[in-house]
Backbone as JSON Lines, residues from 0, in Angstrom:
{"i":0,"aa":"X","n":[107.49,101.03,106.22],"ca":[108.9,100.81,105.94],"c":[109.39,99.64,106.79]}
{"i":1,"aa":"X","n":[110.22,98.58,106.21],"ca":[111.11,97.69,106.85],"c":[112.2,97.91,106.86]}
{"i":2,"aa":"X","n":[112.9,96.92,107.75],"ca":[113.94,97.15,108.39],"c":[115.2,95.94,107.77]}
{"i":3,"aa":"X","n":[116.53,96.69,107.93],"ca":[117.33,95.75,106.86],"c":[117.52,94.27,107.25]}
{"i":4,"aa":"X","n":[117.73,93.52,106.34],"ca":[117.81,91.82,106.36],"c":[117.83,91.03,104.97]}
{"i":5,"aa":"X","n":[117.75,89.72,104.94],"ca":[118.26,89.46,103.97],"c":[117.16,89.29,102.9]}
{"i":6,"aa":"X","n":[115.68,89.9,102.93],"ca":[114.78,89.88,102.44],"c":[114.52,91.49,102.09]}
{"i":7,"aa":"X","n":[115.77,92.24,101.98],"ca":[115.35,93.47,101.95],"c":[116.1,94.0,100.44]}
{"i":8,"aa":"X","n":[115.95,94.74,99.56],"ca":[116.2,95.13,98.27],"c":[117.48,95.42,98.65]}
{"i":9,"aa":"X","n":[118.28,95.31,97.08],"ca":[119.42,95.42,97.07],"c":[119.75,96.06,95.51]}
{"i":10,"aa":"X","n":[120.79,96.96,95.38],"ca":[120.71,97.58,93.96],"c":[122.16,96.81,93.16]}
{"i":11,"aa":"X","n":[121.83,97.03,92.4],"ca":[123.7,96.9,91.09],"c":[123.5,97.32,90.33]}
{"i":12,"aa":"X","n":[124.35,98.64,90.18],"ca":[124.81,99.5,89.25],"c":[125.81,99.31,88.05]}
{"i":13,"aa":"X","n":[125.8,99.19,86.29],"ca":[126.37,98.63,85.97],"c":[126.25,99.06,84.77]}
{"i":14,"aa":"X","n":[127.54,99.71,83.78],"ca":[127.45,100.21,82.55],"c":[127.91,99.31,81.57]}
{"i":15,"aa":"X","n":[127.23,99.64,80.42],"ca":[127.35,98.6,79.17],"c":[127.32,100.04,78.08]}
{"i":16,"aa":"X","n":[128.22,98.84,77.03],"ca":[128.71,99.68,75.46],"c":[127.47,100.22,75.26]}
{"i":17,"aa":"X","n":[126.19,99.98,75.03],"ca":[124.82,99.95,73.92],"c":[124.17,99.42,75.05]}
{"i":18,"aa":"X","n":[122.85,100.19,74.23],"ca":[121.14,99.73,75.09],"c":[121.21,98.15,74.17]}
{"i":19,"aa":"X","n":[121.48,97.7,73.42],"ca":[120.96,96.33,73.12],"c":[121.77,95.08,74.25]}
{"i":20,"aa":"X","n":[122.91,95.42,74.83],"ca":[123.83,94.4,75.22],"c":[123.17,94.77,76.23]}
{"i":21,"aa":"X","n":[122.66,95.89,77.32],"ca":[122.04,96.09,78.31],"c":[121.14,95.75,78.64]}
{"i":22,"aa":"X","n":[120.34,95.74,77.2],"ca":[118.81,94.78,77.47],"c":[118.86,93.17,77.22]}
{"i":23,"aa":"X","n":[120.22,92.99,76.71],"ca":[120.44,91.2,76.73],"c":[120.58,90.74,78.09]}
{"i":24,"aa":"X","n":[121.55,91.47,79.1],"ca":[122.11,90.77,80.09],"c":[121.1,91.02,81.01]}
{"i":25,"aa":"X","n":[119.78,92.4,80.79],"ca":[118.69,92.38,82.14],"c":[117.58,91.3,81.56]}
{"i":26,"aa":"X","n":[117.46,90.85,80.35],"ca":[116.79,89.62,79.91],"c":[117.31,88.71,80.55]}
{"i":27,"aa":"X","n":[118.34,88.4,80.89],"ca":[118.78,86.66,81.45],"c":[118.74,87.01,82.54]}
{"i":28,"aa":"X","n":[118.69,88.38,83.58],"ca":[118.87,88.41,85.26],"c":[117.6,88.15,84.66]}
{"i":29,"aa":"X","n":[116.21,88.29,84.4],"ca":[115.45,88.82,84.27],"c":[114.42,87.07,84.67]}
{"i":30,"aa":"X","n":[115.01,87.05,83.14],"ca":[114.14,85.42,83.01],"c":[114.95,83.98,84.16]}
{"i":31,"aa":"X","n":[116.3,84.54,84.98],"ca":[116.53,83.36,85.84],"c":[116.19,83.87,87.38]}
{"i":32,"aa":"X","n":[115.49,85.37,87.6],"ca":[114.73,85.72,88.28],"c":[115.63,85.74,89.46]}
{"i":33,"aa":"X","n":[116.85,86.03,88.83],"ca":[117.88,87.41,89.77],"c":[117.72,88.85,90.5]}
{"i":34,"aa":"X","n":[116.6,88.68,88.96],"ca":[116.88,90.59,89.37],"c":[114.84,90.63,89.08]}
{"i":35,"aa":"X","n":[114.62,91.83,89.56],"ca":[112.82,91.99,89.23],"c":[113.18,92.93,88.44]}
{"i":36,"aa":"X","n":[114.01,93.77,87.89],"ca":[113.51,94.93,87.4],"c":[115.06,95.7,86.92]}
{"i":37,"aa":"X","n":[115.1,96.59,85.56],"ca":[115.99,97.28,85.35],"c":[115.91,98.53,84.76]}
{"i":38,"aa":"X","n":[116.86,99.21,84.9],"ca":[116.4,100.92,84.74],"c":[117.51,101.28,83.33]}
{"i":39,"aa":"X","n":[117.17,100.77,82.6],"ca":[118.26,100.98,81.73],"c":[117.95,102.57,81.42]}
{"i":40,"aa":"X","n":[119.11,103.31,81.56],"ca":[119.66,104.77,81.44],"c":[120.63,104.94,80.5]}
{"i":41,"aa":"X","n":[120.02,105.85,79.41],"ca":[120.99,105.96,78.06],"c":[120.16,107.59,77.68]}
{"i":42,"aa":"X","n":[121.26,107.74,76.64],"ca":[122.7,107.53,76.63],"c":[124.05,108.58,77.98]}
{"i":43,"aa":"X","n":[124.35,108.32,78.83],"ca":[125.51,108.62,79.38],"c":[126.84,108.67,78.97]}
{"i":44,"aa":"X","n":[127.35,109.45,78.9],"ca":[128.97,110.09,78.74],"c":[129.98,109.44,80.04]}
{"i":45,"aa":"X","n":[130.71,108.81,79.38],"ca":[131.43,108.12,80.65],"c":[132.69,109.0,80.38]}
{"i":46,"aa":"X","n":[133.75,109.58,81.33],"ca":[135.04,109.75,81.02],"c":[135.37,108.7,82.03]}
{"i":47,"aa":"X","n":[136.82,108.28,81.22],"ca":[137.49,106.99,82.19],"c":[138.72,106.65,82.23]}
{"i":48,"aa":"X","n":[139.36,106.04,82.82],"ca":[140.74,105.32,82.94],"c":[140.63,104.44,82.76]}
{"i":49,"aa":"X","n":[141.48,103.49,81.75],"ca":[141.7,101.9,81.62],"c":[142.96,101.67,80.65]}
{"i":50,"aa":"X","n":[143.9,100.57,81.32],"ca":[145.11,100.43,81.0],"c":[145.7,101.95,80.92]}
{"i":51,"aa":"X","n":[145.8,102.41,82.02],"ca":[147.0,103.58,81.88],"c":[146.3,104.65,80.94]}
{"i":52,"aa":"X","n":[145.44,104.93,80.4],"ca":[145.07,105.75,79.72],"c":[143.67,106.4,79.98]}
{"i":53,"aa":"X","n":[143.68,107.63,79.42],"ca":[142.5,108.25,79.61],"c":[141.16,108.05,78.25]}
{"i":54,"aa":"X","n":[140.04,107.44,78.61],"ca":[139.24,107.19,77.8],"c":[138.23,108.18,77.49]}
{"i":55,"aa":"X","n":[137.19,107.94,76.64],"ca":[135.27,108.53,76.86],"c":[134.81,107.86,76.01]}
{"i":56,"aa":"X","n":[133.24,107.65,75.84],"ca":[132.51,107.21,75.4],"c":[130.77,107.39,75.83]}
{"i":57,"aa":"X","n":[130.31,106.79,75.2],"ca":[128.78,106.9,75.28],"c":[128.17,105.32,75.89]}
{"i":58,"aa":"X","n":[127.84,105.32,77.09],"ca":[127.29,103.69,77.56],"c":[125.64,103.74,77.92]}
{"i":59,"aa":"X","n":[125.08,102.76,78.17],"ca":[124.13,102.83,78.93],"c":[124.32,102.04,80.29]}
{"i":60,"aa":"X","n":[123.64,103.06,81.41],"ca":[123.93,102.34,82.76],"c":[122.48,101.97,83.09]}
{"i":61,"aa":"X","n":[122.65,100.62,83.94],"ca":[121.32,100.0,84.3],"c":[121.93,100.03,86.06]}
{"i":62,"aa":"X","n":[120.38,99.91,86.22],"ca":[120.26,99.89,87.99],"c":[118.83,98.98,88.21]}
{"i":63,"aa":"X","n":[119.79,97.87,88.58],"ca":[119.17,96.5,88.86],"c":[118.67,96.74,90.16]}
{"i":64,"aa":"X","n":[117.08,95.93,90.36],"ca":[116.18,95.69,91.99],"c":[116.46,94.63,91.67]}
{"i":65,"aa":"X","n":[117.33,93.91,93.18],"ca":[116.67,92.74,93.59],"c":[117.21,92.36,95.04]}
{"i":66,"aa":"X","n":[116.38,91.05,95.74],"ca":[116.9,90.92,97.43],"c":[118.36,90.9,97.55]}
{"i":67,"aa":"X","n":[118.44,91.98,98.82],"ca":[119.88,91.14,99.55],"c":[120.43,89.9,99.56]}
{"i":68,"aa":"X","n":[119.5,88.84,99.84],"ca":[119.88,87.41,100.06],"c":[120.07,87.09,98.32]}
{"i":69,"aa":"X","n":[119.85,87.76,97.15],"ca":[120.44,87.21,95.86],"c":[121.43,88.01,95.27]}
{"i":70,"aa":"X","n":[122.16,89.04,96.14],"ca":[122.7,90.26,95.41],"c":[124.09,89.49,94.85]}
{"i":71,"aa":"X","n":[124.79,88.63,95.67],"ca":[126.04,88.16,95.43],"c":[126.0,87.49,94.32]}
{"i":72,"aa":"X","n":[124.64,86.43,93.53],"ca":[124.73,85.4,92.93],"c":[124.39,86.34,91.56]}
{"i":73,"aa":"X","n":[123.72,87.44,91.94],"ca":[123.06,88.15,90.77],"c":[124.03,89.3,89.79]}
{"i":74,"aa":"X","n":[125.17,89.52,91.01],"ca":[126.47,90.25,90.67],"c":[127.52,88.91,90.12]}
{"i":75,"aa":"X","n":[127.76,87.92,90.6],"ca":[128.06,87.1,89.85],"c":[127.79,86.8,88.78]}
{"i":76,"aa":"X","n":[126.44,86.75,88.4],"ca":[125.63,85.94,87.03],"c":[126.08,87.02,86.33]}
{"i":77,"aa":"X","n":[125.89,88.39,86.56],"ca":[125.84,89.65,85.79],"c":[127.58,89.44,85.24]}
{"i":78,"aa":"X","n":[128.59,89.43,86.13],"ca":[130.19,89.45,85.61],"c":[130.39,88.7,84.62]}
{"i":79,"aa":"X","n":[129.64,87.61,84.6],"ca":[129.75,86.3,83.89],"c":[129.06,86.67,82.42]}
{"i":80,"aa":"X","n":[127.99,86.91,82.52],"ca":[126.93,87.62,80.75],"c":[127.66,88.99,80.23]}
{"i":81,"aa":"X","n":[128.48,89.62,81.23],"ca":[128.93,91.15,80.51],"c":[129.39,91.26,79.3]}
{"i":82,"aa":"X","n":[129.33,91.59,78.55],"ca":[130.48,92.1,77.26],"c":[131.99,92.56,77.52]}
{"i":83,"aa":"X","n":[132.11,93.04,78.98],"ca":[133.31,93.79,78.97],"c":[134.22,92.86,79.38]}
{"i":84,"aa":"X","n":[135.34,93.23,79.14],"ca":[136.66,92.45,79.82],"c":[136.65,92.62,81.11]}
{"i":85,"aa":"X","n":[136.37,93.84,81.39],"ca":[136.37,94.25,82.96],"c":[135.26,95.32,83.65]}
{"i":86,"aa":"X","n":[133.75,94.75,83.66],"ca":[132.78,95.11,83.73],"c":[133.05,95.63,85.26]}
{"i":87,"aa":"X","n":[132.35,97.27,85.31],"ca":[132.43,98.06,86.57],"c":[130.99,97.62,87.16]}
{"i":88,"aa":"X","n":[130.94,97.05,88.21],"ca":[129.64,96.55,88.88],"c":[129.71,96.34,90.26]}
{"i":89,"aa":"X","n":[128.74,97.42,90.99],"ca":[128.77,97.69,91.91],"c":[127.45,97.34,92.61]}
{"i":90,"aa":"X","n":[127.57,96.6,93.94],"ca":[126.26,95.99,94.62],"c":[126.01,96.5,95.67]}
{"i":91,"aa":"X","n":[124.87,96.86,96.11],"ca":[124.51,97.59,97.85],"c":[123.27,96.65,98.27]}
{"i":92,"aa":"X","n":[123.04,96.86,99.51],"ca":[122.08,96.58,99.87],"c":[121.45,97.68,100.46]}
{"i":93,"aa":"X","n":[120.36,98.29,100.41],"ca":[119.27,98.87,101.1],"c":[119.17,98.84,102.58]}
{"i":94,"aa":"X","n":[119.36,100.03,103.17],"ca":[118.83,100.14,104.39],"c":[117.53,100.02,104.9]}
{"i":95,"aa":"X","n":[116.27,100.52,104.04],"ca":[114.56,100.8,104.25],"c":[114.55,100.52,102.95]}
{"i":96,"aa":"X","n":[113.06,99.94,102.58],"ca":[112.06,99.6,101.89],"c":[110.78,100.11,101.98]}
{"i":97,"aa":"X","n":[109.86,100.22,100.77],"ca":[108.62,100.25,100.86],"c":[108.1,98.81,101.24]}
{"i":98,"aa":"X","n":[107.21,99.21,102.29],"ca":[106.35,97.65,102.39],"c":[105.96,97.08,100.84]}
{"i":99,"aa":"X","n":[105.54,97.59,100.03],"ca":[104.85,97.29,98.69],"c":[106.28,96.5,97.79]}
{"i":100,"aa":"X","n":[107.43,97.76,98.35],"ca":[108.52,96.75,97.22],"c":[108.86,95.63,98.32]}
{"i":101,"aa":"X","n":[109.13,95.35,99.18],"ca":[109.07,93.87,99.6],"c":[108.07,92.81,99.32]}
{"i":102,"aa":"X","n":[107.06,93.25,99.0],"ca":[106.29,92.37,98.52],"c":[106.64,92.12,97.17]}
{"i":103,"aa":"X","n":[106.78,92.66,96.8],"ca":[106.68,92.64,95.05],"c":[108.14,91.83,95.02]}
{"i":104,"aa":"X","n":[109.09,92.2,95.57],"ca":[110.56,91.75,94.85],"c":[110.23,89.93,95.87]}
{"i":105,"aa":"X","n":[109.61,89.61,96.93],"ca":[109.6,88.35,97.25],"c":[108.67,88.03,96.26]}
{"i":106,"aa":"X","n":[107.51,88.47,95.86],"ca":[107.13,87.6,94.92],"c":[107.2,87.29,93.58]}
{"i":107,"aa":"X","n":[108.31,88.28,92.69],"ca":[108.76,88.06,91.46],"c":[109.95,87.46,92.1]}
{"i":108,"aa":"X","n":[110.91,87.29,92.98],"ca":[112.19,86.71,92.85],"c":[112.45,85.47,93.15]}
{"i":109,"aa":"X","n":[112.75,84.48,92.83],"ca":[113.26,82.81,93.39],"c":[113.48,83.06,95.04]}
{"i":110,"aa":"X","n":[112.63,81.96,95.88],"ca":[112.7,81.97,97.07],"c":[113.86,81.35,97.54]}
């Protein structure tokens, strides 16, 4: 296990209408090598608030790997490709790692 820094994994959590718009926007983190990897999770029941009102629906949520040192640009890129008017997207960084996923996310991700 390592220890946190800016070479250490970082997650973003992030729901979309449909698995197809979910698998568009982890295609472009994907291929500009933002993100290594996505967990697209469907179908989920969202209940919600927006504009003053009470919503629900059916989304799929993805949970993006990639470094700390790209989480800001990769939560950016992501706001920017969303479908939504007001995409809920949330970024952490990782306290511990597997030695194995540090390797892996430095060597699939842009140095």
């Amino acid at each position: 296990m390592t220890e946190p820094g800016d070479n250490m994994a970082a997650m973003i959590w992030c729901p979309f209408a449909d698995a197809e718009s979910a698998e568009t926007a982890a295609a472009t983190l994907l291929d500009e090598r933002l993100v290594a990897c996505a967990n697209l999770l469907a179908p989920m029941r969202s209940l919600y608030r927006w504009r003053d009102e009470r919503g629900e629906g059916s989304e799929t949520g993805v949970l993006f790997k990639t470094r700390a040192d790209l989480l800001a640009r990769a939560v950016a890129r992501l706001e920017a490709i969303h479908p939504y008017e007001a995409p809920a997207i949330a970024g952490w960084r990782c306290d511990a790692q597997g030695a194995a996923t540090g390797g892996w996310l430095a060597a699939e991700l842009e140095s």
